[in-house]
N, C-alpha and C positions, 0 to 999 in steps of 0.2 A: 313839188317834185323837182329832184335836181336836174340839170341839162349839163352833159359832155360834148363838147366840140374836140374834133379829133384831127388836126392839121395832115391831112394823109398824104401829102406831100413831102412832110420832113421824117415822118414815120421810117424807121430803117426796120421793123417787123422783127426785133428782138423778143417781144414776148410777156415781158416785164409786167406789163399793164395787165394782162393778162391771168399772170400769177397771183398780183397783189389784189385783185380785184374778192372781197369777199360774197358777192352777188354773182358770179362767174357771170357776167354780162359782157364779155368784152370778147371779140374771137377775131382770128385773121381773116383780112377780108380773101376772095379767091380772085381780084383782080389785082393788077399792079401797080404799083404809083411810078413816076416819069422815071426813078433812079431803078426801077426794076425788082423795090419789096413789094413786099403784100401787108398794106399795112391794117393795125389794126381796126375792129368797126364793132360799134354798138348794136347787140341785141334786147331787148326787152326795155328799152328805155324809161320805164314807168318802174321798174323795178332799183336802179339807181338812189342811193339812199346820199347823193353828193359826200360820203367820206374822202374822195382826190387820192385815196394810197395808189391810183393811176396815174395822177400828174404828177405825185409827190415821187415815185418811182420813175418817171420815163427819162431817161436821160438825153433824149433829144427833146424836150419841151414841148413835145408837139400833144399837149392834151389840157387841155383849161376845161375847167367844174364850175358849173354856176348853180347854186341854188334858193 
């Protein structure tokens, strides 16, 4: 099973990760991170198939895939 770490700190809640995700496993979280987004956060994590079209897309780095 693959693992997504998701730096919700540097997350600006663009979206991206989101779109590209073909598992729609990824949604915005409903709290805020220190700069005031909502960044994104893992649902179903067992469903994660570690493809990365999340990190390969985010343009702030803030997503690493381990599988």
């Amino acid at each position: 099973m693959a693992k997504i770490i998701i730096d919700e700190e540097r997350c600006k809640g663009c979206e991206l990760c989101i779109t590209a995700c073909p598992k729609h496993i990824l949604v915005m979280s409903e709290q805020f991170n220190k700069k005031g987004y909502h960044p994104a956060k893992q649902i179903k994590p067992e469903e994660c198939t570690g493809c990365a079209f999340c990190a390969m897309i985010c343009p702030d780095i803030s997503i690493e895939v381990f599988k």
